[in-house]
Biopython code that builds the backbone (N, CA, C, O; Angstrom):
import numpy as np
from Bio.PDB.StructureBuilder import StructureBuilder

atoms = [
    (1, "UNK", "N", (0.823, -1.187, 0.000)),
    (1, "UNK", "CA", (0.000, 0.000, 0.000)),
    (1, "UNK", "C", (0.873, 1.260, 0.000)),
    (1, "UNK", "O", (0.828, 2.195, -0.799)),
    (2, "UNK", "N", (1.665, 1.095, 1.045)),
    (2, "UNK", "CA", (2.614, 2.284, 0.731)),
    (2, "UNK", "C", (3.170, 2.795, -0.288)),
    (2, "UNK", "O", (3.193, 4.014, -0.458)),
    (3, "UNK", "N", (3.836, 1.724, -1.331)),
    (3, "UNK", "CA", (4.543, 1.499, -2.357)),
    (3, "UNK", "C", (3.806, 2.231, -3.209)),
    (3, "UNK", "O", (4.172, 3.336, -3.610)),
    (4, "UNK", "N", (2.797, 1.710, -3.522)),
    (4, "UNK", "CA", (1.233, 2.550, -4.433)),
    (4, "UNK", "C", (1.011, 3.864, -4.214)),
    (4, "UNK", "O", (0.796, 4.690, -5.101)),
    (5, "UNK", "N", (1.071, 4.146, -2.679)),
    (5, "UNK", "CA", (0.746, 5.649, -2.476)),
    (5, "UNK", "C", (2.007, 6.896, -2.625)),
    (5, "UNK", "O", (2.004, 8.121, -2.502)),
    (6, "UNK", "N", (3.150, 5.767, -2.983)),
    (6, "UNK", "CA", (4.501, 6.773, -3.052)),
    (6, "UNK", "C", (4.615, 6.750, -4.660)),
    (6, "UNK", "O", (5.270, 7.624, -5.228)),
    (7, "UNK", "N", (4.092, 5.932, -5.236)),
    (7, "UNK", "CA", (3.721, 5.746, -6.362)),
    (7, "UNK", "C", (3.164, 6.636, -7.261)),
    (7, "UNK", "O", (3.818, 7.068, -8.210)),
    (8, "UNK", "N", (2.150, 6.914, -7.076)),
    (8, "UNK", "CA", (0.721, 8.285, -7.179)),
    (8, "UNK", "C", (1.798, 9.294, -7.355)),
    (8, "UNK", "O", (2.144, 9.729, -8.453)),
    (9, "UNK", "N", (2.476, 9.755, -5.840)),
    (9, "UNK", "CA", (3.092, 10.999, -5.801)),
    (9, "UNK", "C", (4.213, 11.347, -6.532)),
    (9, "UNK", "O", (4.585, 12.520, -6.516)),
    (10, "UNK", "N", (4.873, 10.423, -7.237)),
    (10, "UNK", "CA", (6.305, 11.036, -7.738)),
    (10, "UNK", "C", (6.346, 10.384, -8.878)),
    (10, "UNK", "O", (5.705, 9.382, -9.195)),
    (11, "UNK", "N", (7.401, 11.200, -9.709)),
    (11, "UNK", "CA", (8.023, 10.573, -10.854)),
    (11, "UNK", "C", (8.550, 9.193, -10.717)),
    (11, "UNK", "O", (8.844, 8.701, -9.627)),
    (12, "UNK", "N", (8.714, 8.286, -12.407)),
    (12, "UNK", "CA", (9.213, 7.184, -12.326)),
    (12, "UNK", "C", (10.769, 7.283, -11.665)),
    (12, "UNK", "O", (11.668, 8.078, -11.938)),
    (13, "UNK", "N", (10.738, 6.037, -10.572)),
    (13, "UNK", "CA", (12.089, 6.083, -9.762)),
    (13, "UNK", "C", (12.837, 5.439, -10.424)),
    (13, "UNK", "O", (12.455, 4.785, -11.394)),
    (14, "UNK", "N", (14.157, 5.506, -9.991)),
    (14, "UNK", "CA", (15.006, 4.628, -10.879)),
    (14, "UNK", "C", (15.133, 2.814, -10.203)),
    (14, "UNK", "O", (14.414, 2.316, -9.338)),
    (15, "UNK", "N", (16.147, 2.234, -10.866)),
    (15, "UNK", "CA", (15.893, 0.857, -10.518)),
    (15, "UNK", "C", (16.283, 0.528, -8.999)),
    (15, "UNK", "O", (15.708, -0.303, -8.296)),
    (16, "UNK", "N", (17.336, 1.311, -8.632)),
    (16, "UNK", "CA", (17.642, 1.224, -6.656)),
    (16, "UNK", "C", (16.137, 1.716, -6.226)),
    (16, "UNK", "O", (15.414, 0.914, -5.636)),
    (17, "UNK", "N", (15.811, 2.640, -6.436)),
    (17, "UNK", "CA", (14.753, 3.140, -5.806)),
    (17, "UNK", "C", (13.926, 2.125, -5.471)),
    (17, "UNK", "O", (14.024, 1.598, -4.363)),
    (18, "UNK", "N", (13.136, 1.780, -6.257)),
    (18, "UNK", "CA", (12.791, 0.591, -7.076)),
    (18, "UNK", "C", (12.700, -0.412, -6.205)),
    (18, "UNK", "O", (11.685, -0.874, -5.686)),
    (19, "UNK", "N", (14.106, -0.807, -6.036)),
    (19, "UNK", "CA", (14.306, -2.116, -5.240)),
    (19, "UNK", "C", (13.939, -1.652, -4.181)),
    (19, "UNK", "O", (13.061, -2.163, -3.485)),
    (20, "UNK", "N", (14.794, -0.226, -3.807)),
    (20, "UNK", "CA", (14.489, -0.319, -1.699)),
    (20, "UNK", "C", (12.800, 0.065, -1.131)),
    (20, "UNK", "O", (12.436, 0.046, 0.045)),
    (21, "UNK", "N", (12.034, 0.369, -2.213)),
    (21, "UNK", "CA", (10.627, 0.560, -2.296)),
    (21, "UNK", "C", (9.942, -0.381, -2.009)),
    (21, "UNK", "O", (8.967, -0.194, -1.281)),
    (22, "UNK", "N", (10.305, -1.914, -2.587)),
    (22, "UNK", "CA", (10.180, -3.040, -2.686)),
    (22, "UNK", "C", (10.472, -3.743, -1.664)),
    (22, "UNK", "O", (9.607, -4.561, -1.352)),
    (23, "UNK", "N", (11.374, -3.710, -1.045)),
    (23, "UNK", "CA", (11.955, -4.203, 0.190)),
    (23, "UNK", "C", (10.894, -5.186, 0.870)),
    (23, "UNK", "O", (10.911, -6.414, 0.958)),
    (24, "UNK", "N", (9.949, -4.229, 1.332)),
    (24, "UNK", "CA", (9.070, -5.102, 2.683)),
    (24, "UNK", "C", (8.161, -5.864, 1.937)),
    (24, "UNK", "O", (7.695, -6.857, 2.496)),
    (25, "UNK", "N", (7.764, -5.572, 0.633)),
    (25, "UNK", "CA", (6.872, -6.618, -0.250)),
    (25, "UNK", "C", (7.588, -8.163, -0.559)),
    (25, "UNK", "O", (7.041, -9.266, -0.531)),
    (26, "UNK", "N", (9.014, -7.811, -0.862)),
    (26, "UNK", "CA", (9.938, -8.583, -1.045)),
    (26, "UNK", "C", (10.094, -9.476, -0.029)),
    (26, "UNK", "O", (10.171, -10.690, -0.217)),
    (27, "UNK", "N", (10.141, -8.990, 0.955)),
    (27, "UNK", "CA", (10.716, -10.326, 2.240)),
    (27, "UNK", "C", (9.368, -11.049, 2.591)),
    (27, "UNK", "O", (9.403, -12.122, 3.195)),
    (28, "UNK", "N", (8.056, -10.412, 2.181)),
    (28, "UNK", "CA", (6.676, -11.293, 2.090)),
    (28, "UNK", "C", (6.738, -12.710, 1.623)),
    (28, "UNK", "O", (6.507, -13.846, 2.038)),
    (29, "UNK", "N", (7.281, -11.916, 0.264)),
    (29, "UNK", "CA", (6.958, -13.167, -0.884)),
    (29, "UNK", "C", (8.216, -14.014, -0.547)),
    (29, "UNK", "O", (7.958, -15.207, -0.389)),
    (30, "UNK", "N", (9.575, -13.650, -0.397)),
    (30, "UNK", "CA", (10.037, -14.586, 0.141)),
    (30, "UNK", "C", (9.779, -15.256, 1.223)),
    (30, "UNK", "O", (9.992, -16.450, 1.013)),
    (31, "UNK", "N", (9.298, -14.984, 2.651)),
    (31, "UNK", "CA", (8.762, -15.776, 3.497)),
    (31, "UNK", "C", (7.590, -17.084, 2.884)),
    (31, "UNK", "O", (7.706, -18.309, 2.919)),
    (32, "UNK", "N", (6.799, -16.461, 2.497)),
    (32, "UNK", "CA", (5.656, -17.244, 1.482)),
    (32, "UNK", "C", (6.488, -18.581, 0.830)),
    (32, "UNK", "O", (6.327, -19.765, 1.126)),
    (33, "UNK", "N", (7.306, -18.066, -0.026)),
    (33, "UNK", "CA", (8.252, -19.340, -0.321)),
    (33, "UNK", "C", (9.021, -20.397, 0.597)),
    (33, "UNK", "O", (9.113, -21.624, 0.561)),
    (34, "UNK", "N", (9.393, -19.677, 1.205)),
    (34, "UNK", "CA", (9.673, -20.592, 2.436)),
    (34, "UNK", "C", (9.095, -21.149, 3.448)),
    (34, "UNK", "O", (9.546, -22.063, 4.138)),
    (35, "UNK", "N", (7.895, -20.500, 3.569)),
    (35, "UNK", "CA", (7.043, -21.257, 4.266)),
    (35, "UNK", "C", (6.200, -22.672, 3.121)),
    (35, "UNK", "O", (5.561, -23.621, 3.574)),
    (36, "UNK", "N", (6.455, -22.409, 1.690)),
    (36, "UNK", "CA", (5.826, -23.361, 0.830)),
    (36, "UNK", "C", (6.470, -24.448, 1.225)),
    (36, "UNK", "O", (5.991, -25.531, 1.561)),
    (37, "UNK", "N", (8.186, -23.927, 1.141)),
    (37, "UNK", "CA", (8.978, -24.841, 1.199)),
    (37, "UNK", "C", (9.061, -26.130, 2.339)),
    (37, "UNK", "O", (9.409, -27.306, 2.241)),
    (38, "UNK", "N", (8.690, -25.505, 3.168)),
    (38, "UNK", "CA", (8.509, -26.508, 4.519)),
    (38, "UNK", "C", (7.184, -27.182, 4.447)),
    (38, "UNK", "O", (6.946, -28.188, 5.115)),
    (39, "UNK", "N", (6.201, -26.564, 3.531)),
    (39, "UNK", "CA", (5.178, -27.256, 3.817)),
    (39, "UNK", "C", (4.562, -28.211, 2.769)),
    (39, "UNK", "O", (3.361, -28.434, 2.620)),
    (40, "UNK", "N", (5.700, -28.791, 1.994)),
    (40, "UNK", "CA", (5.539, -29.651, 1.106)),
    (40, "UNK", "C", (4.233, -30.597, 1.327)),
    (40, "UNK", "O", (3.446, -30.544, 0.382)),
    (41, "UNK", "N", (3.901, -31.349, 2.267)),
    (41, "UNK", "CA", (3.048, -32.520, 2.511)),
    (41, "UNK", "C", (1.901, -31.805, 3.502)),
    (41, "UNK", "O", (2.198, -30.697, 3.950)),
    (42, "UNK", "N", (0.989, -32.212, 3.758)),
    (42, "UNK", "CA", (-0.017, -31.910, 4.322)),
    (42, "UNK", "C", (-1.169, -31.081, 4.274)),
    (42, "UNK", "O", (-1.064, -30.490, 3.200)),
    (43, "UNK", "N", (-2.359, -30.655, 4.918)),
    (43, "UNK", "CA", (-3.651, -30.466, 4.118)),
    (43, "UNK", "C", (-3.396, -28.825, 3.588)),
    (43, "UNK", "O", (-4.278, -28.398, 2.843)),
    (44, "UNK", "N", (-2.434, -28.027, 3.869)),
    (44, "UNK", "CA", (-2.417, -26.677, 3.329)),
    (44, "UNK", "C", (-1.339, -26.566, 2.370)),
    (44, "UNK", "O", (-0.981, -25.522, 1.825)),
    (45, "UNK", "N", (-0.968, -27.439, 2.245)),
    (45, "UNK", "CA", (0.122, -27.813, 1.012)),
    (45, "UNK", "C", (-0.094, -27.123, -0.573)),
    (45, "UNK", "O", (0.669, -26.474, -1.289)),
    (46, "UNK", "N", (-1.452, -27.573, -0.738)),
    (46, "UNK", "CA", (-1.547, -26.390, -1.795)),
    (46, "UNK", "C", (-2.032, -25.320, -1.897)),
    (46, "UNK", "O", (-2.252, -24.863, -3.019)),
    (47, "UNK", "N", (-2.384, -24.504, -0.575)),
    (47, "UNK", "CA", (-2.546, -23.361, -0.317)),
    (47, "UNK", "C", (-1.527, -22.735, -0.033)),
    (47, "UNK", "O", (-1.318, -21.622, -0.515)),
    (48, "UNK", "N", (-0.799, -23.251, 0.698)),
    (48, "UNK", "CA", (0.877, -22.409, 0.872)),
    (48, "UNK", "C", (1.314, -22.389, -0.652)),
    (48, "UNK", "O", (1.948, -21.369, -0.926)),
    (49, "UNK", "N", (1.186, -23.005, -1.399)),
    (49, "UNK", "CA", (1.999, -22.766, -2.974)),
    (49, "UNK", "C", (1.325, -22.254, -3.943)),
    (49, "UNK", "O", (1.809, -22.109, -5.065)),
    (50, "UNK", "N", (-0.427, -21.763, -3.485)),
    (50, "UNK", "CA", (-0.977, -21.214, -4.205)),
    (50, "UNK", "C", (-0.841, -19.513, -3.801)),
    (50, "UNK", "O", (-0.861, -18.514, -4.521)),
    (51, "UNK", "N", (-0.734, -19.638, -2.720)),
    (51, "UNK", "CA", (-0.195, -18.318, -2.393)),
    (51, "UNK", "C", (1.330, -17.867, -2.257)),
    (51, "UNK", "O", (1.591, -16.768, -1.767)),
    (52, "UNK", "N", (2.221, -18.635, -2.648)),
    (52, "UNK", "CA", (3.291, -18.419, -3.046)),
    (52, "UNK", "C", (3.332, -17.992, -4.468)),
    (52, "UNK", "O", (3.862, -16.966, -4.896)),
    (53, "UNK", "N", (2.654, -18.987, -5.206)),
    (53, "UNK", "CA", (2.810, -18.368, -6.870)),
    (53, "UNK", "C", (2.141, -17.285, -6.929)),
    (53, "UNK", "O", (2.740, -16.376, -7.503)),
    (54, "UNK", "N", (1.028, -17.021, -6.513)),
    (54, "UNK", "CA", (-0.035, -15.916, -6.669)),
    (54, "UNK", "C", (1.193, -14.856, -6.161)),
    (54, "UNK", "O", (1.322, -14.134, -7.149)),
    (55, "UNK", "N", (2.291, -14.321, -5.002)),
    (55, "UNK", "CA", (2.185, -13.669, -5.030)),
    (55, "UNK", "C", (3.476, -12.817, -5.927)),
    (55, "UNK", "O", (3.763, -11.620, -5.914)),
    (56, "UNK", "N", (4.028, -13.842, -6.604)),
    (56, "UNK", "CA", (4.464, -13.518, -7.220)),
    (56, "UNK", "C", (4.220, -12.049, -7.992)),
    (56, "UNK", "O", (5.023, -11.119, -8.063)),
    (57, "UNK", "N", (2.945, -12.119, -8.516)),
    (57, "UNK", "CA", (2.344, -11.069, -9.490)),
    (57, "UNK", "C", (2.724, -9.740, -8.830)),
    (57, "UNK", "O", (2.583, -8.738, -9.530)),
    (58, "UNK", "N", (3.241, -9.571, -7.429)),
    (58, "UNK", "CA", (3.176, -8.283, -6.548)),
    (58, "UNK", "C", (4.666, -7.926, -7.275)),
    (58, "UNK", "O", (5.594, -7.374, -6.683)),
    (59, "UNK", "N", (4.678, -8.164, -8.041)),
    (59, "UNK", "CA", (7.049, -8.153, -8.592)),
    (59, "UNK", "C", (5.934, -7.054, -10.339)),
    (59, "UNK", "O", (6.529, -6.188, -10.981)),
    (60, "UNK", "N", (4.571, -7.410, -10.634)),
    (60, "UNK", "CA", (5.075, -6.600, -11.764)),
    (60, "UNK", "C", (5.368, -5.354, -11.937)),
    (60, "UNK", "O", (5.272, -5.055, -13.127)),
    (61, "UNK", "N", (5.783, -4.225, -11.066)),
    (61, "UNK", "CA", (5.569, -3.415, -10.847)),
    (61, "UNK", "C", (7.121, -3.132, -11.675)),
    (61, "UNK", "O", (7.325, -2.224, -12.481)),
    (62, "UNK", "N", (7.994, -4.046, -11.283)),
    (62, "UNK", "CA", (9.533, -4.068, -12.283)),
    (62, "UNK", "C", (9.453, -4.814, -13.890)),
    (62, "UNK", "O", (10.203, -5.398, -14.672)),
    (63, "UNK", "N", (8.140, -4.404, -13.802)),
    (63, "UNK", "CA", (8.314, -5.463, -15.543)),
    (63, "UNK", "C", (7.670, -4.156, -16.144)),
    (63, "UNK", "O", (6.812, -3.423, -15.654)),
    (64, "UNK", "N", (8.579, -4.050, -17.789)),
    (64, "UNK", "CA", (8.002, -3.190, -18.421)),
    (64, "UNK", "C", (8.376, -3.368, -19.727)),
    (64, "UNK", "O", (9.575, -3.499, -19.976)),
    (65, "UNK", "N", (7.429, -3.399, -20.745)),
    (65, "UNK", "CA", (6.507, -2.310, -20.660)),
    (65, "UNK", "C", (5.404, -2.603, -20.259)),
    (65, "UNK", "O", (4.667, -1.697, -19.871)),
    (66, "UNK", "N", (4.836, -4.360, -20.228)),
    (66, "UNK", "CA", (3.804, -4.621, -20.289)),
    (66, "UNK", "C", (3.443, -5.709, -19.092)),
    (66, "UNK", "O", (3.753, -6.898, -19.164)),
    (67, "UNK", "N", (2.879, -5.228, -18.200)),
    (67, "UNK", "CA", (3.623, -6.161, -16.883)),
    (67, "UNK", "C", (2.157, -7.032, -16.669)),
    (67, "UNK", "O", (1.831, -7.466, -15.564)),
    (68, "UNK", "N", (1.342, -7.213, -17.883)),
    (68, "UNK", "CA", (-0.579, -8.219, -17.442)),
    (68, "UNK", "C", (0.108, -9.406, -17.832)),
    (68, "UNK", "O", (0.309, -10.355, -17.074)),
    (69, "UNK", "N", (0.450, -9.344, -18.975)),
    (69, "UNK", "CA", (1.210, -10.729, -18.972)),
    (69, "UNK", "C", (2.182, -11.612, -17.794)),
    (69, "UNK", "O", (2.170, -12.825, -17.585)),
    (70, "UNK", "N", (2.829, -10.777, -17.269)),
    (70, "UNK", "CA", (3.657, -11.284, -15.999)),
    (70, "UNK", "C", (2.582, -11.324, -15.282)),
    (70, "UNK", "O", (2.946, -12.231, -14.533)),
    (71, "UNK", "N", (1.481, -11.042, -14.895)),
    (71, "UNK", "CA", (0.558, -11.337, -13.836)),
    (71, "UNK", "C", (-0.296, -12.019, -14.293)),
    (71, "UNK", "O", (-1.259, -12.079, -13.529)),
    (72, "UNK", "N", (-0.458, -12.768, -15.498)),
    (72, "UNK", "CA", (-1.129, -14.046, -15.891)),
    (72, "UNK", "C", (-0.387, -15.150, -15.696)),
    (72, "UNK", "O", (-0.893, -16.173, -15.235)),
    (73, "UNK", "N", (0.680, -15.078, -15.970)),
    (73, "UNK", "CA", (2.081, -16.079, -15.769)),
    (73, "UNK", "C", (2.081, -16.818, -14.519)),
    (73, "UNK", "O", (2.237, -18.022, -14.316)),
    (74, "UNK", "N", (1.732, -15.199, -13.186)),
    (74, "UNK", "CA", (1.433, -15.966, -12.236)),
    (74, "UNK", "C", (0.541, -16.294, -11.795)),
    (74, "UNK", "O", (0.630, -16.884, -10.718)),
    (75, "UNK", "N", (-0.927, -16.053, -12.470)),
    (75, "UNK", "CA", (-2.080, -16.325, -12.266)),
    (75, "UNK", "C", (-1.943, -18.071, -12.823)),
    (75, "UNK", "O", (-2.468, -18.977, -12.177)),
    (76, "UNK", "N", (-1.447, -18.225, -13.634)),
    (76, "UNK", "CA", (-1.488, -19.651, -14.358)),
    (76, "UNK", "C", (-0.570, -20.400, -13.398)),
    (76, "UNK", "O", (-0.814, -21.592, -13.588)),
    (77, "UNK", "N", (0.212, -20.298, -12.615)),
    (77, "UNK", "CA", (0.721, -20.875, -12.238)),
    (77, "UNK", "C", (0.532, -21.240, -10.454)),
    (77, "UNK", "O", (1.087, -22.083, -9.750)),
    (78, "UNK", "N", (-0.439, -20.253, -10.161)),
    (78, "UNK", "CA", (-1.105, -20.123, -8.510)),
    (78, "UNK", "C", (-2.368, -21.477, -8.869)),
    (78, "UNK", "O", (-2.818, -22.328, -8.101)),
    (79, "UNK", "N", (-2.708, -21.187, -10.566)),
    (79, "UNK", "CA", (-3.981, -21.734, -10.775)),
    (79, "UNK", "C", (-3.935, -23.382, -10.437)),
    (79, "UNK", "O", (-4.841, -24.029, -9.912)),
    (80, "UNK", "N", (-2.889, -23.777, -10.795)),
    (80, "UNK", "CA", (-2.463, -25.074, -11.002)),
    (80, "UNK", "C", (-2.837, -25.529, -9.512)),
    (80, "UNK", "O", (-3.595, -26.444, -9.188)),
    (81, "UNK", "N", (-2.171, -24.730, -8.753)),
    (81, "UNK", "CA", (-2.398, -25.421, -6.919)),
    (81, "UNK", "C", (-4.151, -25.528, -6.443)),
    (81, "UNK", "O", (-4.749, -26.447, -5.884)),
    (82, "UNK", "N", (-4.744, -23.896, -7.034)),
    (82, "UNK", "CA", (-5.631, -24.221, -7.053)),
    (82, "UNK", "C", (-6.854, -24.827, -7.867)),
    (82, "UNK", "O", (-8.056, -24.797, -7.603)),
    (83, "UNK", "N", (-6.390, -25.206, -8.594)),
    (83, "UNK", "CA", (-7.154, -26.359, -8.855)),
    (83, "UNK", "C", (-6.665, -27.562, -8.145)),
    (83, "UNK", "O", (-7.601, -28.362, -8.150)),
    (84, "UNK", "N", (-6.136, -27.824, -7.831)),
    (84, "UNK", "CA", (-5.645, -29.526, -6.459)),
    (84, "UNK", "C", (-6.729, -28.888, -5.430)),
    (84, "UNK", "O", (-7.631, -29.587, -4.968)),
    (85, "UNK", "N", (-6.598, -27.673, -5.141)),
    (85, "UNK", "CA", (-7.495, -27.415, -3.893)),
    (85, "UNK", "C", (-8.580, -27.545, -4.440)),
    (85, "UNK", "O", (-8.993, -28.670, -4.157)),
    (86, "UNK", "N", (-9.402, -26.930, -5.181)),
    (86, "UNK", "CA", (-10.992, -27.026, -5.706)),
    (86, "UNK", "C", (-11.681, -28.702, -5.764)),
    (86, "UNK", "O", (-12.788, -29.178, -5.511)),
    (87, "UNK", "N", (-10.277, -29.285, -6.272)),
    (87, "UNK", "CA", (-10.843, -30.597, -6.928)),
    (87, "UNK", "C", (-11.044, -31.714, -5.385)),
    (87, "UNK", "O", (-11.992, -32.460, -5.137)),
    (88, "UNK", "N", (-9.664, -31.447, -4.476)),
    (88, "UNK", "CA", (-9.488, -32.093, -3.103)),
    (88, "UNK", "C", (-10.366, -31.611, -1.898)),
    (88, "UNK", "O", (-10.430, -32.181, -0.809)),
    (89, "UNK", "N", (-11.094, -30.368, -2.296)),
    (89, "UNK", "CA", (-11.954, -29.947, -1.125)),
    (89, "UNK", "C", (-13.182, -29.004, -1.438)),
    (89, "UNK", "O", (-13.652, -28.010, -0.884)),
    (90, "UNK", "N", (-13.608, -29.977, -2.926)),
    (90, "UNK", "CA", (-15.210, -29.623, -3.811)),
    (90, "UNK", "C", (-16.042, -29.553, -2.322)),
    (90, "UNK", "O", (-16.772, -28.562, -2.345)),
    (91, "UNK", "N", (-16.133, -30.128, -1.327)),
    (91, "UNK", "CA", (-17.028, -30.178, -0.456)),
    (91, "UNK", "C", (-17.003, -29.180, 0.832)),
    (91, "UNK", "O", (-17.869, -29.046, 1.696)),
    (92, "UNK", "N", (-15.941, -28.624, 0.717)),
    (92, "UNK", "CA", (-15.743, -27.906, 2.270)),
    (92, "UNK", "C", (-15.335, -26.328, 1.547)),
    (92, "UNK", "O", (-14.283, -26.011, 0.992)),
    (93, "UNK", "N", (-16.713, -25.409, 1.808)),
    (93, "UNK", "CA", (-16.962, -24.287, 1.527)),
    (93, "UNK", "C", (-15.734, -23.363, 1.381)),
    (93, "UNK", "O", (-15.574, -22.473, 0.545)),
    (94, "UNK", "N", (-14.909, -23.753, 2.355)),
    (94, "UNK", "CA", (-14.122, -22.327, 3.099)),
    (94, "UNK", "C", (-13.060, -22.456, 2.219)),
    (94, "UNK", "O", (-12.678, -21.545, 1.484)),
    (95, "UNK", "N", (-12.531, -23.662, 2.279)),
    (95, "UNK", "CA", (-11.516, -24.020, 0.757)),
    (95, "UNK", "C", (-11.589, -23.368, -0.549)),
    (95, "UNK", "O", (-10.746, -22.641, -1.075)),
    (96, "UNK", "N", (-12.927, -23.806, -1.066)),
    (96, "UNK", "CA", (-13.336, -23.404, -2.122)),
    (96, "UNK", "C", (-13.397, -21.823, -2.435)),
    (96, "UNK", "O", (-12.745, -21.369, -3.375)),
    (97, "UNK", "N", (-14.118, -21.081, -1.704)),
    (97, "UNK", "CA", (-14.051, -19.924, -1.379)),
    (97, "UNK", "C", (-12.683, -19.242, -1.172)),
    (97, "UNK", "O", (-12.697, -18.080, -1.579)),
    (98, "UNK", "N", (-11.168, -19.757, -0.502)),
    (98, "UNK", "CA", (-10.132, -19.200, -0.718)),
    (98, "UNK", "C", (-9.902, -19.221, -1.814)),
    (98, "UNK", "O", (-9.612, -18.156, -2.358)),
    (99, "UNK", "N", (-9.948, -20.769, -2.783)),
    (99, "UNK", "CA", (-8.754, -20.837, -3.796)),
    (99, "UNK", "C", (-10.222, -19.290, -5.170)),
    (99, "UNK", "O", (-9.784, -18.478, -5.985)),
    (100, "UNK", "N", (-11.103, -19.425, -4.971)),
    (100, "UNK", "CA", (-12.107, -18.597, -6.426)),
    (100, "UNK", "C", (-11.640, -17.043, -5.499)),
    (100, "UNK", "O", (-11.635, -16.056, -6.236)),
    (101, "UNK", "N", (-11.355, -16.827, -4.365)),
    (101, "UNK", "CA", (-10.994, -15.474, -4.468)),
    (101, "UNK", "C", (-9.939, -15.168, -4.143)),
    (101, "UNK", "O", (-9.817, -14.207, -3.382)),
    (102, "UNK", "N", (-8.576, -16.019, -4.696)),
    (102, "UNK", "CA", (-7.366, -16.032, -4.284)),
    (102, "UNK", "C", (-7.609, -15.747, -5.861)),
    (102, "UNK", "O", (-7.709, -14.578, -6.232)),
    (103, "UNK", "N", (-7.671, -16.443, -6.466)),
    (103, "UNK", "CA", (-7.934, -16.055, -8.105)),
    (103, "UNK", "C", (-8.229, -14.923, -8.696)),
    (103, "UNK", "O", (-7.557, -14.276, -9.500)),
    (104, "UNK", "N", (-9.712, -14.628, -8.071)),
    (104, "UNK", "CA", (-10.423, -13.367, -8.464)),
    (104, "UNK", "C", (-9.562, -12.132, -8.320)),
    (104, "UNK", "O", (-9.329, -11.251, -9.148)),
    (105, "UNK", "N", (-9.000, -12.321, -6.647)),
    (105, "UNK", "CA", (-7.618, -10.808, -6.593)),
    (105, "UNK", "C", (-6.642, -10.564, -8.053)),
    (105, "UNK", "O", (-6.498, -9.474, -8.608)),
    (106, "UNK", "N", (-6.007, -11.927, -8.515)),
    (106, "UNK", "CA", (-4.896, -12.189, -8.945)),
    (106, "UNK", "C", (-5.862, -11.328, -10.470)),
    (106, "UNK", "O", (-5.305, -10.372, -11.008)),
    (107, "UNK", "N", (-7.216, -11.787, -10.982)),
    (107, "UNK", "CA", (-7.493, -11.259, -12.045)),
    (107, "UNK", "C", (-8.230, -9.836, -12.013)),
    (107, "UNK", "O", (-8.254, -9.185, -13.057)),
    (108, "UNK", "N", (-8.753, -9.395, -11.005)),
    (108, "UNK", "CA", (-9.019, -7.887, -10.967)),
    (108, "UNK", "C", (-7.642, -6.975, -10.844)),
    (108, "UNK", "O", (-7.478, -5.854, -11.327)),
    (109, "UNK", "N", (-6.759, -7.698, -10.123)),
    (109, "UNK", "CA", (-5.316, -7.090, -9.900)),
    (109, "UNK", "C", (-4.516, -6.986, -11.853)),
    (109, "UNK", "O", (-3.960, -5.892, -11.953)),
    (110, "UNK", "N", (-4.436, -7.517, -12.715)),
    (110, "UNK", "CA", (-4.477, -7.768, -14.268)),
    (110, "UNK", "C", (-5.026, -7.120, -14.640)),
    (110, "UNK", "O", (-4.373, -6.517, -15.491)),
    (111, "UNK", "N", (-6.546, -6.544, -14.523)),
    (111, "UNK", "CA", (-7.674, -5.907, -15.132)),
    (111, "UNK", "C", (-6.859, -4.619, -14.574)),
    (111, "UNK", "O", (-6.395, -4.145, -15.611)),
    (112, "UNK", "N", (-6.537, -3.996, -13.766)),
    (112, "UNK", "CA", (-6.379, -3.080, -13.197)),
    (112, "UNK", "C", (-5.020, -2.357, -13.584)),
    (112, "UNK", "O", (-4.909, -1.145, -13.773)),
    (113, "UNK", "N", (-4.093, -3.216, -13.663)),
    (113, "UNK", "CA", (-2.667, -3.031, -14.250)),
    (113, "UNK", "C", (-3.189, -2.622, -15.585)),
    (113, "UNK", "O", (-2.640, -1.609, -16.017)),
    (114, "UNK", "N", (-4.303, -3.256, -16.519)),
    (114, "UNK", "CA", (-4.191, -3.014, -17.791)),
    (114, "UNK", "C", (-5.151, -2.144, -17.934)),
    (114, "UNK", "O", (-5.895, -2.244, -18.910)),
    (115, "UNK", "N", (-5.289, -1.333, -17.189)),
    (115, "UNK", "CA", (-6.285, -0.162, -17.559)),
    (115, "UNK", "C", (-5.810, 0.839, -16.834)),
    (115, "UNK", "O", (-6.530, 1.834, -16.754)),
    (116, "UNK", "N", (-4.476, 0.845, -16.116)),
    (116, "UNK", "CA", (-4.073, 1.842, -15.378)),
    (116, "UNK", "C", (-2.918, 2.318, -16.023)),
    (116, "UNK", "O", (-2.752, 3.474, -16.413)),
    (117, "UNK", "N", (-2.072, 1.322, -16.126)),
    (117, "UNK", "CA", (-0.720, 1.239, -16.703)),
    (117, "UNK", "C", (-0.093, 0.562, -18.028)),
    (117, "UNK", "O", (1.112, 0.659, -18.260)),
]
sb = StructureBuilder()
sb.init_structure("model")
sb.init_model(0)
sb.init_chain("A")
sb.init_seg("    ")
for serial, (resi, resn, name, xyz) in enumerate(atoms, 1):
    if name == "N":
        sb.init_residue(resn, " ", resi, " ")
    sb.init_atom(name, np.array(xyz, "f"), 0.0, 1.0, " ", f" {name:<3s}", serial, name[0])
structure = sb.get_structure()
């Protein structure tokens, strides 16, 4: 959020900027990975890696010129986990309901890049 609102206010930064802007988004998504990483086996297994790939898409902000494609890339690739989740827990609401609006973010977040930027 911050990132966005420093965003609004100023000219394009350069690529340090960039990075140290990035910083606290950065050690997210790496935690996320590492928490995937440990959680290879068991019932959140593909929720930890669906939200690892998903959050990938928070990086297009360094892709240019055209950064929907990089956030389909990782939409296709969050999708994969969730679908294991949809298909492994068709019956239990709350599941279902993460992985269709773990999705939905990832594609209003696309819609939004491509009508903003």
């Amino acid at each position: 959020r911050k990132f966005l609102a420093a965003a609004c206010s100023m000219a394009k930064p350069d690529a340090g900027q960039v990075g140290s802007m990035l910083q606290p988004t950065a050690k997210y998504m790496e935690e996320a990975g590492e928490y995937n990483d440990k959680s290879k086996r068991g019932q959140w297994a593909n929720h930890a890696a669906a939200v690892a790939e998903g959050l990938g898409a928070a990086a297009w902000v360094t892709v240019e010129p055209t950064p929907v494609p990089f956030i389909h890339d990782a939409l296709g690739s969050m999708d994969f986990y969730n679908n294991k989740i949809l298909t492994t827990f068709k019956a239990e609401a709350e599941h279902v309901n993460f992985a269709k609006q773990w999705k939905a973010a990832l594609q209003e977040l696309a819609k939004y890049v491509k009508q903003h930027h």
